[in-house]
MDTraj code that builds the backbone (N, CA, C; nanometers):
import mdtraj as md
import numpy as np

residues = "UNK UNK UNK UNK UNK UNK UNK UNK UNK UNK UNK UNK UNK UNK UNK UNK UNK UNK UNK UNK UNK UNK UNK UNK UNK UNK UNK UNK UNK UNK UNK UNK UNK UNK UNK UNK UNK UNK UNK UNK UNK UNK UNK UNK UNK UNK UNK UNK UNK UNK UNK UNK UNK UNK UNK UNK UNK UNK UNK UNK UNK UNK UNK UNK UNK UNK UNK UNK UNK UNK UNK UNK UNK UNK UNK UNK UNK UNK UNK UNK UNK UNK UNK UNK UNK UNK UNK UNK UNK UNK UNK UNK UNK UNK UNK UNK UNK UNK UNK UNK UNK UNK UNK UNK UNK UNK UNK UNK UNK UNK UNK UNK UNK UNK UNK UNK UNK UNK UNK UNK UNK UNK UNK UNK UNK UNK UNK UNK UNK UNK UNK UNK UNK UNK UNK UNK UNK UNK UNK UNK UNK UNK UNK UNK UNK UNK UNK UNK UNK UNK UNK UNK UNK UNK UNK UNK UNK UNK UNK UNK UNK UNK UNK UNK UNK UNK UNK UNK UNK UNK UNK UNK".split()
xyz = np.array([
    [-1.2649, 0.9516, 6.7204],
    [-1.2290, 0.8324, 6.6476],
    [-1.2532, 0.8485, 6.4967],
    [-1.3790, 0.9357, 6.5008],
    [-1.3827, 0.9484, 6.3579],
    [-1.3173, 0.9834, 6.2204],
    [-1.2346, 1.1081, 6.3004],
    [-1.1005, 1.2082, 6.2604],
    [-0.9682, 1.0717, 6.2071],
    [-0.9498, 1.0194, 6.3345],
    [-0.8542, 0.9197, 6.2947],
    [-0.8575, 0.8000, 6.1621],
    [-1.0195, 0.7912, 6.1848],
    [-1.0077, 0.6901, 6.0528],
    [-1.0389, 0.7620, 5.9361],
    [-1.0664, 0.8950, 5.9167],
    [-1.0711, 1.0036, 5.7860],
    [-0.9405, 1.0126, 5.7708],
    [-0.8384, 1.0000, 5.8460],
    [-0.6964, 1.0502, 5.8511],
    [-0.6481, 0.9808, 5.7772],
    [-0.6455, 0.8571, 5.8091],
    [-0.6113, 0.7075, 5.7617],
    [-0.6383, 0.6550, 5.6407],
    [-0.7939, 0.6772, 5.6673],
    [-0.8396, 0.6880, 5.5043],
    [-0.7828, 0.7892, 5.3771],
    [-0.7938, 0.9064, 5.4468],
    [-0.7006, 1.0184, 5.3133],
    [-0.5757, 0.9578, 5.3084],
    [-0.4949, 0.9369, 5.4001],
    [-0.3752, 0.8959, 5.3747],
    [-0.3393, 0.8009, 5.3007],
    [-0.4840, 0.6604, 5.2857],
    [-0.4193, 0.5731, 5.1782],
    [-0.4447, 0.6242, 5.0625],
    [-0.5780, 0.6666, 5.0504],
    [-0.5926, 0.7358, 4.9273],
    [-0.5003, 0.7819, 4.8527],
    [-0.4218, 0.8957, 4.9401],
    [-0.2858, 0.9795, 4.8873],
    [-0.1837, 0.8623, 4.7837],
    [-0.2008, 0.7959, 4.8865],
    [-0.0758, 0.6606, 4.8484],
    [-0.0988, 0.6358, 4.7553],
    [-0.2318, 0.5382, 4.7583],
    [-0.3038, 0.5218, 4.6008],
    [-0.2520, 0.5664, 4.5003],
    [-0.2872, 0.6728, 4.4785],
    [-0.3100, 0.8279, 4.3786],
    [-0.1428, 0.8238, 4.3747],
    [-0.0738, 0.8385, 4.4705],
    [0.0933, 0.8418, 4.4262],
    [0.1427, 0.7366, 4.3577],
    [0.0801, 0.5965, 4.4005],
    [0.1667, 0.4778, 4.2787],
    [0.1284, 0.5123, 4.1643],
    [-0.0149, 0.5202, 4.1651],
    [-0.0905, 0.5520, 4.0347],
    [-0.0067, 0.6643, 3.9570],
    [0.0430, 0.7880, 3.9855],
    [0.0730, 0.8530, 3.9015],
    [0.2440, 0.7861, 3.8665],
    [0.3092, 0.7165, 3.9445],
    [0.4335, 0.7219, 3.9476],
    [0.4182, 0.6042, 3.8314],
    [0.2945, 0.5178, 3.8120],
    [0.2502, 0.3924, 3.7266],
    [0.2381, 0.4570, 3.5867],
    [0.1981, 0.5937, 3.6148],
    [0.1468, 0.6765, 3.4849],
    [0.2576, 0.7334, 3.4343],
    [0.3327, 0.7966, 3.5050],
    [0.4398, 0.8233, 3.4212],
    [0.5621, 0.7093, 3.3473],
    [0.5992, 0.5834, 3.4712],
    [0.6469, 0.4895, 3.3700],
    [0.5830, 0.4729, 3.2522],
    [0.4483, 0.4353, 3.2638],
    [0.3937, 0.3561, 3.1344],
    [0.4313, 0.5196, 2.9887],
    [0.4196, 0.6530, 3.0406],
    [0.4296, 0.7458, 2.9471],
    [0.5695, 0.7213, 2.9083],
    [0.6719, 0.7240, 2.9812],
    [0.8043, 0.6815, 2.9503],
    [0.8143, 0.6012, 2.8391],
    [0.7744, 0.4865, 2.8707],
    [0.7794, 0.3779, 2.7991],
    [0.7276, 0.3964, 2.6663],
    [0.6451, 0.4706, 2.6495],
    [0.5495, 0.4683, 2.5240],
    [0.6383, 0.6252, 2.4404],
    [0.7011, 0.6925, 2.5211],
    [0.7763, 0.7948, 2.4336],
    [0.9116, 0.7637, 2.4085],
    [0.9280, 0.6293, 2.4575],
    [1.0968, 0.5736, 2.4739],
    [1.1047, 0.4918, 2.3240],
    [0.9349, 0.4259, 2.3661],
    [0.9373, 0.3002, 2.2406],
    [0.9668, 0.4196, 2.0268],
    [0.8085, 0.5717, 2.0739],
    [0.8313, 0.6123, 1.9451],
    [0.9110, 0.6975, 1.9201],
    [1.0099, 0.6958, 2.0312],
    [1.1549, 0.7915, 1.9606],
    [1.2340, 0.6605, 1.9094],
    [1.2934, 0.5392, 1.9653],
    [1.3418, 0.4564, 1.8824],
    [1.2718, 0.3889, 1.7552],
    [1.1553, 0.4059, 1.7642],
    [1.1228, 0.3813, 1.6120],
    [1.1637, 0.5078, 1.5220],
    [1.1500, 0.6292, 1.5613],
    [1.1722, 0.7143, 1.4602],
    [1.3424, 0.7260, 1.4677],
    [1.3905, 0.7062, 1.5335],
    [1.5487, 0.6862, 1.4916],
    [1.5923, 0.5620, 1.4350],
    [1.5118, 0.4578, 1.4507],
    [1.5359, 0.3367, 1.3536],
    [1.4995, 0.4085, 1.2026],
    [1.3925, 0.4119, 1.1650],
    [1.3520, 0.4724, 1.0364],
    [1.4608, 0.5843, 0.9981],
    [1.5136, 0.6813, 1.0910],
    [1.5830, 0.7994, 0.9892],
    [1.7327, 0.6980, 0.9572],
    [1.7275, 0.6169, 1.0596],
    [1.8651, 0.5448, 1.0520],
    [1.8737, 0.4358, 0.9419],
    [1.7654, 0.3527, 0.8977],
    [1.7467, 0.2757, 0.8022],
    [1.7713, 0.3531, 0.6974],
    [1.7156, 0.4813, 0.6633],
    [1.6764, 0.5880, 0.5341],
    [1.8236, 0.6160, 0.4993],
    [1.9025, 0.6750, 0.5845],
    [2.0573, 0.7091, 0.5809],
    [2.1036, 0.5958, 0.5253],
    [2.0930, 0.4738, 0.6023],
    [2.1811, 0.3712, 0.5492],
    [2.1645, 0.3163, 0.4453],
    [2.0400, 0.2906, 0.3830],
    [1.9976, 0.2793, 0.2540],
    [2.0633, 0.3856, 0.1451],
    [2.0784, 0.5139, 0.1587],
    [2.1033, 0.5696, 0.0993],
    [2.3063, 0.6075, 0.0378],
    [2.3676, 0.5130, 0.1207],
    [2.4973, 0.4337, 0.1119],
    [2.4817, 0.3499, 0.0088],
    [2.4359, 0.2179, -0.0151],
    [2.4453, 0.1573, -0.1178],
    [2.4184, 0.2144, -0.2722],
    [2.2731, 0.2709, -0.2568],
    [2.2491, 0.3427, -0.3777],
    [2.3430, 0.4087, -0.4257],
    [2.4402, 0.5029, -0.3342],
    [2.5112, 0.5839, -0.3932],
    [2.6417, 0.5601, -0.4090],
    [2.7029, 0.4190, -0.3621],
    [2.7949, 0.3351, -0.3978],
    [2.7800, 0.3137, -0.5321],
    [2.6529, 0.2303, -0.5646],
    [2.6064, 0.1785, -0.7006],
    [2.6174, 0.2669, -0.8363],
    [2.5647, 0.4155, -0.7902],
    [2.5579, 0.5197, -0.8667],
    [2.6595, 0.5559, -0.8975],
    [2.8063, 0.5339, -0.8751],
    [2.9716, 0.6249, -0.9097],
    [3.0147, 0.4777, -1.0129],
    [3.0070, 0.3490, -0.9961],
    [2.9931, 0.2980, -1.1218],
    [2.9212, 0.3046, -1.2293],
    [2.8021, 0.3478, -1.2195],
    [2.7292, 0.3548, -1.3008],
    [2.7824, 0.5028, -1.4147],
    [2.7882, 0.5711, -1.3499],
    [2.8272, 0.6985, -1.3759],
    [2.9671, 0.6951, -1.4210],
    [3.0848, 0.6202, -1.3576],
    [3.1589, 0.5934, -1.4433],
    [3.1705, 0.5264, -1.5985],
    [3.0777, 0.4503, -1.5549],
    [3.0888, 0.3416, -1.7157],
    [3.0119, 0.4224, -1.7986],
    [2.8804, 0.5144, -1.7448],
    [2.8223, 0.5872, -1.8489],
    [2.9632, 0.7214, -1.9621],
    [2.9856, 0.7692, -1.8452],
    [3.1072, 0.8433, -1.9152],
    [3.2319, 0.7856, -2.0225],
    [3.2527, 0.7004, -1.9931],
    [3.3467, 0.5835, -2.0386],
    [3.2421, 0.5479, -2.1888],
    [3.1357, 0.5205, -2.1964],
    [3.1268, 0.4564, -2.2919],
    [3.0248, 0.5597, -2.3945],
    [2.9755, 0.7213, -2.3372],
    [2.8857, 0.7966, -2.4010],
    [2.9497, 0.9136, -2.4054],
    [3.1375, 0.9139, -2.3098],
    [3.2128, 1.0522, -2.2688],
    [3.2622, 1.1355, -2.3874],
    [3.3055, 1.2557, -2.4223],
    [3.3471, 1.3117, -2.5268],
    [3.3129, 1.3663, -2.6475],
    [3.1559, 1.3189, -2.6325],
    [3.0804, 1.3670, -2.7439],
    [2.9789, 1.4945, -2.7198],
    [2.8970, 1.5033, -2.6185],
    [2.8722, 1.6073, -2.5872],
    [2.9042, 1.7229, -2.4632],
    [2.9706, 1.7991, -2.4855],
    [3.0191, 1.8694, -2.3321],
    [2.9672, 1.8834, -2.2553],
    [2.7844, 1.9289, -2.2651],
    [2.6970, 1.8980, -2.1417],
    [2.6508, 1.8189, -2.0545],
    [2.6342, 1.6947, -2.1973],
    [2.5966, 1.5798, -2.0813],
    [2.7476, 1.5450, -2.0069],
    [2.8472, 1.5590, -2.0854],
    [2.9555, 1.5044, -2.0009],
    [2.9969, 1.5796, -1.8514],
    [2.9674, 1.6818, -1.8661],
    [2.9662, 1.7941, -1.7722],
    [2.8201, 1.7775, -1.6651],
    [2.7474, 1.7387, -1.7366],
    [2.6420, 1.6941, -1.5976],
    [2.6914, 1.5320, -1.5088],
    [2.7312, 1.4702, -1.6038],
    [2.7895, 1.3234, -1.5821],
    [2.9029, 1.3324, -1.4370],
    [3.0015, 1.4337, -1.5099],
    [3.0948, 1.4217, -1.4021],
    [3.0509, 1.5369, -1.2939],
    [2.9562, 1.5951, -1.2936],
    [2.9077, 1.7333, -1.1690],
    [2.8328, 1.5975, -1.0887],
    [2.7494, 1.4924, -1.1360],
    [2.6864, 1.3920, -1.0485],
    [2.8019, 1.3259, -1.0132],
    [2.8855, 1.2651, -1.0939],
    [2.9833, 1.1991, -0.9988],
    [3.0711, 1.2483, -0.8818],
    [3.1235, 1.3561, -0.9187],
    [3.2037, 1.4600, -0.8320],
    [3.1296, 1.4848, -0.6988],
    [2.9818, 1.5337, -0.7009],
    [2.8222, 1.5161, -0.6042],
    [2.8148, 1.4031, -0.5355],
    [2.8328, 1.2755, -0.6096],
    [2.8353, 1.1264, -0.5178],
    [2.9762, 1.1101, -0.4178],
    [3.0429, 1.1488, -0.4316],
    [3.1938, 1.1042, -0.4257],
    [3.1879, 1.2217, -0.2906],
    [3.1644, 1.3441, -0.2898],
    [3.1731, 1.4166, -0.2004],
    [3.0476, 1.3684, -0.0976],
    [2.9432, 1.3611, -0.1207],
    [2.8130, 1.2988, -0.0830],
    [2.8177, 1.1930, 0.0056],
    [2.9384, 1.1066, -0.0145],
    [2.9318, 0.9949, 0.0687],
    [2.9738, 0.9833, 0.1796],
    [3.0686, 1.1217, 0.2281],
    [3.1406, 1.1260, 0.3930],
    [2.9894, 1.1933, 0.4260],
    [2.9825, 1.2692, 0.4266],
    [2.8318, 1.3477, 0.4689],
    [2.7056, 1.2391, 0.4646],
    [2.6834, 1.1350, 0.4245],
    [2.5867, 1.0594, 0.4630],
    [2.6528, 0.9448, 0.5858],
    [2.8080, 0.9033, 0.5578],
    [2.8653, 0.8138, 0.6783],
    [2.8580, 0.8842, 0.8092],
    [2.8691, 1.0465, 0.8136],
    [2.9098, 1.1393, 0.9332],
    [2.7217, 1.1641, 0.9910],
    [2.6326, 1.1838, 0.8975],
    [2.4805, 1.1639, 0.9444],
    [2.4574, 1.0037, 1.0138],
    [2.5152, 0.9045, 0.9663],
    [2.4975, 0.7940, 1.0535],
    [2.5939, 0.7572, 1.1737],
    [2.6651, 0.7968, 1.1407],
    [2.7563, 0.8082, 1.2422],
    [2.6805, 0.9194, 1.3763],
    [2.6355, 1.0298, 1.3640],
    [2.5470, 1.1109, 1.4972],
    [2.4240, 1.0462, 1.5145],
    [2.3581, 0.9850, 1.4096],
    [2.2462, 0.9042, 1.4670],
    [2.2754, 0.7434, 1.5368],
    [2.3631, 0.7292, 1.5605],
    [2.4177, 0.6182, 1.6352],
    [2.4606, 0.6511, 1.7429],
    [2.4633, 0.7724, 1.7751],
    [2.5276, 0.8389, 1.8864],
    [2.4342, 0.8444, 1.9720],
    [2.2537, 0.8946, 1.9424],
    [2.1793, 0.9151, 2.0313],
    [2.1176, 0.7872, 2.0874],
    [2.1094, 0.7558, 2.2337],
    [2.1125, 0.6565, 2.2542],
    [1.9918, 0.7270, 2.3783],
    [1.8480, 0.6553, 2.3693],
    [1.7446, 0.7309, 2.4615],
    [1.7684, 0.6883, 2.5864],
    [1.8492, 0.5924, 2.6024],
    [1.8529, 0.5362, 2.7900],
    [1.9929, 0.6206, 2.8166],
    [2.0360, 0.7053, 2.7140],
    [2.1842, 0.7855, 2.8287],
    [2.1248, 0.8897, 2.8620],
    [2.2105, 1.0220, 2.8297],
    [2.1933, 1.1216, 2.8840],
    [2.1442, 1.2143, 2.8696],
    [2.0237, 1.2607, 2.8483],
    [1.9497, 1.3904, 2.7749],
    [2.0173, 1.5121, 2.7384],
    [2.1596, 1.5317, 2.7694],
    [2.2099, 1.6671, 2.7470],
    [2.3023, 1.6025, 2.6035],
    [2.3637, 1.4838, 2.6172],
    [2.4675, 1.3985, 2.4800],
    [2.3716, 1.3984, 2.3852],
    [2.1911, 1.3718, 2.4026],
    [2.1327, 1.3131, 2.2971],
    [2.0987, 1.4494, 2.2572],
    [2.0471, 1.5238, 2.2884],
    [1.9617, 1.6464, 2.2755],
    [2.1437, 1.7192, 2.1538],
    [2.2634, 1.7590, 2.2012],
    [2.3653, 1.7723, 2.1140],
    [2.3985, 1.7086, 2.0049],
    [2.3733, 1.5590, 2.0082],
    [2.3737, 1.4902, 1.9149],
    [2.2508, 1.5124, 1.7917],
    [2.1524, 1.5421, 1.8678],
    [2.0187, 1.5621, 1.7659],
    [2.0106, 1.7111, 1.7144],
    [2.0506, 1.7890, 1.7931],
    [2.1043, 1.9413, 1.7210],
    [2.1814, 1.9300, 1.5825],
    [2.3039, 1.8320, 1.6139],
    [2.4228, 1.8405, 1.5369],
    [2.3757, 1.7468, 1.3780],
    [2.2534, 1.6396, 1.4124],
    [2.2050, 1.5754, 1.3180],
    [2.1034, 1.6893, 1.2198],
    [2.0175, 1.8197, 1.3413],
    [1.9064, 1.9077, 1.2337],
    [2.0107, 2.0143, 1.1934],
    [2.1134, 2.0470, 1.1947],
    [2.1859, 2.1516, 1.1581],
    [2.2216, 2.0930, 1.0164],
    [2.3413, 1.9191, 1.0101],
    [2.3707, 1.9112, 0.8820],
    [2.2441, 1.8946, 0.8117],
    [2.1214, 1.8316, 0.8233],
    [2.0175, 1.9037, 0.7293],
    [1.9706, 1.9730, 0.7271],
    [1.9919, 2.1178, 0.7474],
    [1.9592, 2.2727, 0.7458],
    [2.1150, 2.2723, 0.6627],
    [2.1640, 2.2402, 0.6602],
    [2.3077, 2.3341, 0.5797],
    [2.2858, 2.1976, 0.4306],
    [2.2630, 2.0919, 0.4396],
    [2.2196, 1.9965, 0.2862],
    [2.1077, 2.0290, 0.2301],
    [2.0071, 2.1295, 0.3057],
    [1.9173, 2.1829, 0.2474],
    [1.9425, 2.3098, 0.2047],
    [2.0065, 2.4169, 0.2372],
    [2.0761, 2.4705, 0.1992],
    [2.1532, 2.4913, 0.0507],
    [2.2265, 2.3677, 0.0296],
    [2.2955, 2.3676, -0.0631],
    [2.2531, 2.3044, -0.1701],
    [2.1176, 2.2100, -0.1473],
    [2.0571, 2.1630, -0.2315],
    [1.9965, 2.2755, -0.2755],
    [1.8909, 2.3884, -0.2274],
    [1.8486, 2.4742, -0.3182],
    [1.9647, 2.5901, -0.3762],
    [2.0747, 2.5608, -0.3985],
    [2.1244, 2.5990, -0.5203],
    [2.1848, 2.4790, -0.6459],
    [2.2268, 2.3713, -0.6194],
    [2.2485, 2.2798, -0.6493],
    [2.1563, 2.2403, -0.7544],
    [2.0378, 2.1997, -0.6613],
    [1.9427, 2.1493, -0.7821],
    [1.9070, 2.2089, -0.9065],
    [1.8739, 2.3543, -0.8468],
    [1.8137, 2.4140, -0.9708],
    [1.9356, 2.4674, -1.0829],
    [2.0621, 2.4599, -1.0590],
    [2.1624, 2.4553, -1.1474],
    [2.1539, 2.3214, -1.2180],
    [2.1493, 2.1851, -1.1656],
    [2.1576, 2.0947, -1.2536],
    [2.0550, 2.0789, -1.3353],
    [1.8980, 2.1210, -1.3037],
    [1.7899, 2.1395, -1.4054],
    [1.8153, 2.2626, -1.5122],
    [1.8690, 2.3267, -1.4882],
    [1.9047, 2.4477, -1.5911],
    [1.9690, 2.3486, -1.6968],
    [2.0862, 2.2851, -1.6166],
    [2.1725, 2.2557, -1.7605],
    [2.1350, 2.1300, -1.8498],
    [2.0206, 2.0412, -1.7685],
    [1.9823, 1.9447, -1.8197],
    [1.8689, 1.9961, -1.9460],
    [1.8296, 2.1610, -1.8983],
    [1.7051, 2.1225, -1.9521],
    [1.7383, 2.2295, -2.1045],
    [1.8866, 2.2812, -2.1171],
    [1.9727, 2.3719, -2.1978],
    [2.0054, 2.2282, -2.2870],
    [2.0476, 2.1368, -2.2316],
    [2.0886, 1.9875, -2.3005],
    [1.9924, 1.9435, -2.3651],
    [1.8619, 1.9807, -2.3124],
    [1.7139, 1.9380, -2.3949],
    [1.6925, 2.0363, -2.4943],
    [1.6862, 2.1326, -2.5112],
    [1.6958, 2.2674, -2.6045],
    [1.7643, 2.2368, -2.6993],
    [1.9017, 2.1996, -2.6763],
    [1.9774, 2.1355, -2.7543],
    [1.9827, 2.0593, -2.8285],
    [1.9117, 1.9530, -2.7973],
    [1.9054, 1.8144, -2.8305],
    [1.7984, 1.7714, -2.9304],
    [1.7001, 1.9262, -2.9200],
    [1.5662, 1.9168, -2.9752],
    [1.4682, 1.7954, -2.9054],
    [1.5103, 1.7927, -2.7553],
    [1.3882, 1.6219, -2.7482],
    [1.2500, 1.7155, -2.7340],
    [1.1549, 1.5988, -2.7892],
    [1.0467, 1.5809, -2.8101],
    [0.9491, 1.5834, -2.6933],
    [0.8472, 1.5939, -2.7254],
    [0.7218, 1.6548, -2.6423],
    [0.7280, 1.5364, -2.5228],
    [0.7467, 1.4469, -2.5252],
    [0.7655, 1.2744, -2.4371],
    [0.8692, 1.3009, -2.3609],
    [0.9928, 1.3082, -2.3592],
    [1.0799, 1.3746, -2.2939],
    [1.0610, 1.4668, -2.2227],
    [1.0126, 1.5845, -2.2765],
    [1.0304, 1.7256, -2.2352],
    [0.9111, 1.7055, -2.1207],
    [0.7820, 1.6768, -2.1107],
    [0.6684, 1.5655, -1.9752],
    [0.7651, 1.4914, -1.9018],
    [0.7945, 1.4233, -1.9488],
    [0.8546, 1.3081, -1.8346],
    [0.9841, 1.4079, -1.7501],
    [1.0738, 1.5136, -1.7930],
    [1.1577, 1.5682, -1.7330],
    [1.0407, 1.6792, -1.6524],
    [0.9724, 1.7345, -1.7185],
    [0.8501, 1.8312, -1.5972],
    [0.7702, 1.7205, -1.4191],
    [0.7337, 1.6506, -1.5287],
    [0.6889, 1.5787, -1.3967],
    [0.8019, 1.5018, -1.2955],
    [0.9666, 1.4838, -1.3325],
    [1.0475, 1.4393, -1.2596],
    [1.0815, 1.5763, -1.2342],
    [1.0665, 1.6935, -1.2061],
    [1.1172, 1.8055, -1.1654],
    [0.9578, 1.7822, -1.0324],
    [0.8496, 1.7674, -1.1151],
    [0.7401, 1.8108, -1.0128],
    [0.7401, 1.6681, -0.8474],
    [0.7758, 1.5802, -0.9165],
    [0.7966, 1.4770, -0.7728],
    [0.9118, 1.4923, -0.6886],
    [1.0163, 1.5540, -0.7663],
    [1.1716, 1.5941, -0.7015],
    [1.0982, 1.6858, -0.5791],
    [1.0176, 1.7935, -0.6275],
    [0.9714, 1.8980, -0.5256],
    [0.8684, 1.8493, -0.4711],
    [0.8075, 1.7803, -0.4802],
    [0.6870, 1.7294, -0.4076],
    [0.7545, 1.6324, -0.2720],
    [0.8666, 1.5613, -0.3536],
    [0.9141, 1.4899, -0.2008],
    [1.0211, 1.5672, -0.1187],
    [1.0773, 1.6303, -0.2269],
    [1.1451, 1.7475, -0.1118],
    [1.0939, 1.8175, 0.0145],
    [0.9931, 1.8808, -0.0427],
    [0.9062, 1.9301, 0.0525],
    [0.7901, 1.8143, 0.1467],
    [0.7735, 1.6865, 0.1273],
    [0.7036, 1.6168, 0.2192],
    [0.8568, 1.5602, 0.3222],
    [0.9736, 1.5543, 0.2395],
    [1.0876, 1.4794, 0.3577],
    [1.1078, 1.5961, 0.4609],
])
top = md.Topology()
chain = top.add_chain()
for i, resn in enumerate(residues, 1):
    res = top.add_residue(resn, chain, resSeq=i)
    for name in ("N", "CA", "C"):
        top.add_atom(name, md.element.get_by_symbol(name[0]), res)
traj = md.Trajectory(xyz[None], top)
């Protein structure tokens, strides 16, 4: 008799121990379901934010040219290399929100996992092209400063906007 109720007994135990883990893995689910949609809310907010700004920036950049254009060839030539930069810039930030809208954590792990490839590749190839990019437009800005003779106030404030450019480069 004894056997039988050890039997009985392990056996609920087992049971136990099986909701329990099957309890443990929902609740893990849940808690890796909740901080992947926060971190795709955030990259998705960051993208979309970064639409308006750069809407804002091709007027700006127009009217600057328009009303400062023709007088010096560099700045005008940095003027329109940023505008030409925004204007191309803006399918490549619609096509990054556009794949992060795609991954959706309750479908299919093989669509999201392609979709999230296809999102770290275009920033491996915008990182890419930013380190030639950038350091061409600091060359010519800072040939425009040479030029220009600016002053010790200037010439700081363009070092330390070179030193936060790379400081957040490298923390994004």
């Amino acid at each position: 008799m004894e056997l039988e109720e050890l039997k009985t007994v392990w056996a609920s135990v087992d049971e136990r121990l099986k909701k329990q883990e099957i309890l443990k893995e929902s609740i893990i689910r849940e808690i890796i379901s909740g901080k992947i949609n926060k971190s795709l809310n955030k990259l998705f907010w960051n993208e979309s934010i970064s639409i308006p700004i750069l809407l804002l920036l091709i007027p700006f950049l127009v009217h600057w040219y328009g009303k400062f254009g023709g007088k010096d060839i560099l700045r005008d030539s940095i003027v329109i290399f940023a505008g030409v930069f925004c204007v191309v810039y803006l399918p490549i930030l619609i096509y990054r929100i556009y794949v992060l809208m795609k991954i959706d954590v309750s479908g299919n792990i093989k669509d999201n996992l392609f979709y999230l490839n296809r999102y770290n590749n275009q920033i491996k190839r915008e990182k890419y092209s930013m380190a030639f990019i950038v350091p061409v437009l600091y060359i010519f800005v800072s040939i425009w400063f040479l030029k220009a003779k600016a002053n010790v106030f200037v010439w700081a404030i363009w070092i330390c906007l070179i030193i936060f450019v790379i400081l957040l480069s490298y923390w994004s």
